[in-house]
N, C-alpha and C positions, 0 to 999 in steps of 0.2 A: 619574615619575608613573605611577601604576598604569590602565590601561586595562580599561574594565570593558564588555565583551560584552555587548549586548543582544540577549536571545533571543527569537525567535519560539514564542510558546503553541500546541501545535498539538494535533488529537485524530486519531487515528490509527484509519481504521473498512478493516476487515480479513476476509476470509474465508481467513483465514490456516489451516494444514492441507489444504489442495485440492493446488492447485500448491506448489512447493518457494520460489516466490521470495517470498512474504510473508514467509516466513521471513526469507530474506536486508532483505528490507527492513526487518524491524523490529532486526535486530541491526545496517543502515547506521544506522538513527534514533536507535538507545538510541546509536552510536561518533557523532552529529554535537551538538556542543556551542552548532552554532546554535541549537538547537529545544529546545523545554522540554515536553516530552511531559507532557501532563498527564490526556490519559484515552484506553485503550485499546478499543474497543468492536469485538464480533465478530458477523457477519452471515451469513446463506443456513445451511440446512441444520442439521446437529448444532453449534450456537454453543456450546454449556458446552465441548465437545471441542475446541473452536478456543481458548476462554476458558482451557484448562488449556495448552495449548501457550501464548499468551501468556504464562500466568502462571509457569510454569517457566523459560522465560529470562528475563523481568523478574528473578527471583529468582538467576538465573544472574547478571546482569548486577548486581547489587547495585541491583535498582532497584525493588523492591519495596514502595516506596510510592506509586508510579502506581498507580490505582483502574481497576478490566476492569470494563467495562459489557457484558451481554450481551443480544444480540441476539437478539426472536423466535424460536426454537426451531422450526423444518419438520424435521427427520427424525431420528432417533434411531443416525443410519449414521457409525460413525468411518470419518476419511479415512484417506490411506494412513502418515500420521504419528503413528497410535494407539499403537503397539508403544512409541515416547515419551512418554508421555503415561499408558500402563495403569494405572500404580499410582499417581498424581500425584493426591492429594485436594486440590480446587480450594478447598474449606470452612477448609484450613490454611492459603492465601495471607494473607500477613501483612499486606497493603494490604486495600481496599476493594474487594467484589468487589458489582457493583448488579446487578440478578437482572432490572429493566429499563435494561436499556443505551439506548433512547430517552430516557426522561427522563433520566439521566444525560448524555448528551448534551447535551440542551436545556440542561442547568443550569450545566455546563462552559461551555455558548458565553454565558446570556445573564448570568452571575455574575463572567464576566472584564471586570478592569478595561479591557482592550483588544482590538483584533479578534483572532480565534481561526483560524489556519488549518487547517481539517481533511482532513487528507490519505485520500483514499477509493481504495484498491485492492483491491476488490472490487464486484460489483453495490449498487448505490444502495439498494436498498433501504430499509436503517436512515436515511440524506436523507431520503429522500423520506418516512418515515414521522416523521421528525422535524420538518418543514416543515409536514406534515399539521397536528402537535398543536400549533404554536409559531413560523409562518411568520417572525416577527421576527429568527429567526436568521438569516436573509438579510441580514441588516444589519447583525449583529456578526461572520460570520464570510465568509471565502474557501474556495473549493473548489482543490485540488490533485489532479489524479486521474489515475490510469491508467485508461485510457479511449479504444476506440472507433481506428478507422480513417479516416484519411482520402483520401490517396494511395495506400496500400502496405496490403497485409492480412499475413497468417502468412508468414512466410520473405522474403526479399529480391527485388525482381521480380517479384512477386503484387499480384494487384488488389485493391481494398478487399477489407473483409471484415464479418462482422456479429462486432467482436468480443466475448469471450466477457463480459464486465465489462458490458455496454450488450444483449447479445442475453439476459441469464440475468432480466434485467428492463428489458424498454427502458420500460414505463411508468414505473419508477420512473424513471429517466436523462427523461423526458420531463420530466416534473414537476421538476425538479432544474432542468435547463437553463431553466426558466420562471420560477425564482425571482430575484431581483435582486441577487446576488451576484455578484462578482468570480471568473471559471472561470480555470483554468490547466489544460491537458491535454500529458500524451502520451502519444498516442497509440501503433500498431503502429509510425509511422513511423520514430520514434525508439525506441522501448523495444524493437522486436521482435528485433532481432538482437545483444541484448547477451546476451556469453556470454566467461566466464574459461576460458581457456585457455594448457596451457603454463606458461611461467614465473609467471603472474600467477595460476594455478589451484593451481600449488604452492607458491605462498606461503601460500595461505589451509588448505591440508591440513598447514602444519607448521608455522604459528602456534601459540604456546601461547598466546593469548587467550584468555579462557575464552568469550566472544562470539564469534568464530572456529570454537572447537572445538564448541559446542551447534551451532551453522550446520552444522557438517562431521558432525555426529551425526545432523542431522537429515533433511540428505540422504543420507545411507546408508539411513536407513531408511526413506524416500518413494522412492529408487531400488531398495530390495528388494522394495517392495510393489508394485514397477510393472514388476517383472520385469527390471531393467538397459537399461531404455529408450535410454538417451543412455551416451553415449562415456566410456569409463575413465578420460579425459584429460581432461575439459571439463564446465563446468558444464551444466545444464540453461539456456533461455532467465530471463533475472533482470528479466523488467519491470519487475516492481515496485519497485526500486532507483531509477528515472528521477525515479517522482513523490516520494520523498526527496527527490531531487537537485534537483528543482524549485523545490521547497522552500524552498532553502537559497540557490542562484542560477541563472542562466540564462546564464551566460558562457562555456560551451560548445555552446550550442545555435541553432539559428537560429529564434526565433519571430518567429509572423504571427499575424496579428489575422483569425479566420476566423468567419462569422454559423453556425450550427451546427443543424443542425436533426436529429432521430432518428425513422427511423419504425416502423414495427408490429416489423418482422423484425430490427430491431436495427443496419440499415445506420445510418451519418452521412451527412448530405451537406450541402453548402455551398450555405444560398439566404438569398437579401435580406431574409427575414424570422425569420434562425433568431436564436440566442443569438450574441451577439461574446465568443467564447472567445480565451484565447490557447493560441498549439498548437504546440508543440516541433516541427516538420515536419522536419527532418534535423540535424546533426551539422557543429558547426564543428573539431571536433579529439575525434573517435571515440574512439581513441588516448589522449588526456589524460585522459578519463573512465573508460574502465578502470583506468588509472593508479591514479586518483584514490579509483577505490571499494575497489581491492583493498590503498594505504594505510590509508585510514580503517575498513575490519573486520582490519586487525592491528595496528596501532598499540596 
């Protein structure tokens, strides 16, 4: 008897181009068969720039009929991932490219015959400005997000922090947490110290995936532009990888049900009248989740 997978519809909102791990996160999501990506939308800053990195590994990936919704438009500054991207005419992407990525958004969650999980690593922004024009999407869709401090801030043994996803707009992230939707987070606690190293690091540098090798292309080039920041031998930190993985399941992780509240400066904090988030707060098998992710982008 044949067994037939049922996939989670999910929209994937991205400031992909900044840091190096959207990256890694959109090539775990195009490698995870649970998820049925059905629209890519890019946020903060130069969005068409972000929108052509999306759209060149979709296209890498064979997967070039996802539709890129872009996002508001603040600056006209490519990130340190432009040198991929130079010559890549976004006007040739052979899917659907929406020139407003908010309504596309909206229409993605309320035109699905079923809930919608939108997985957000990046600042809220495009949420929050989506909620503005069409609040009802609280109630066709789930939030999945990298997001925010609760215990633990940058590095291991550090106090919260105001992280940078929730400090780059915490009014947005306010607005977001007030809406009636279903939250999923992790936080620093969990995502901050994942990092491929070693054996697990050169797997993914002599893979011939072609998902794989744009990852490994594209970090060369966000590490040349950053002057060789991080270690010969090791990735850069891969947050954005977790709210994937959140995504998909929670069987490696230990969640708690925590009330969530965000203020002016971008801090969390836990009080009796914030939002009931769930929030990955540490790691039941650390170890099986590297495992896991550096299977699934070479496979």
């Amino acid at each position: 008897m044949n067994v037939i997978m049922t996939k989670t519809p999910v929209i994937l909102d991205t400031d992909i181009g900044s840091d190096i791990d959207d990256t890694w996160a959109l090539g775990l999501l195009l490698k995870s068969p649970e998820l049925d990506l059905k629209l890519v939308t890019t946020c903060t800053d130069d969005t068409p720039y972000r929108a052509k990195i999306v759209a060149r590994m979709l296209e890498i990936a064979g997967k070039s009929d996802i539709p890129i919704g872009i996002g508001p438009r603040e600056s006209e500054d490519l990130g340190p991932q432009g040198p991929w991207v130079i010559d890549y005419d976004l006007s040739r992407y052979p899917g659907k490219i929406h020139a407003d990525g908010i309504d596309a958004l909206i229409q993605t969650v309320m035109n699905s015959a079923g809930p919608v999980t939108i997985i957000t690593i990046g600042p809220l922004t495009n949420i929050a400005l989506a909620l503005a024009k069409e609040s009802r999407i609280a109630s066709k869709a789930r939030i999945v997000a990298m997001l925010g401090s609760i215990h633990v801030g940058y590095g291991e043994n550090s106090t919260p922090a105001a992280e940078y996803n929730v400090a780059r707009d915490a009014s947005a992230c306010q607005h977001v947490l007030a809406a009636p939707w279903d939250i999923t987070l992790t936080p620093l606690d969990t995502c901050g110290n994942v990092i491929l190293a070693g054996e697990h690091y050169k797997s993914i540098l002599d893979s011939n995936d072609a998902i794989a090798q744009a990852i490994v292309e594209n970090y060369e080039t966000w590490n040349f532009a950053r002057g060789y920041t991080t270690k010969p031998d090791e990735t850069s930190v891969l947050f954005d990888t977790v709210a994937v993985y959140l995504a998909i399941s929670e069987d490696l992780v230990n969640m708690a049900q925590l009330n969530i509240i965000v203020n002016k400066k971008g801090f969390m904090k836990i009080r009796g009248d914030g939002k009931a988030c769930r929030c990955a707060l540490s790691w039941k098998d650390f170890d099986r989740y590297k495992a896991w992710l550096v299977e699934r982008l070479t496979s």
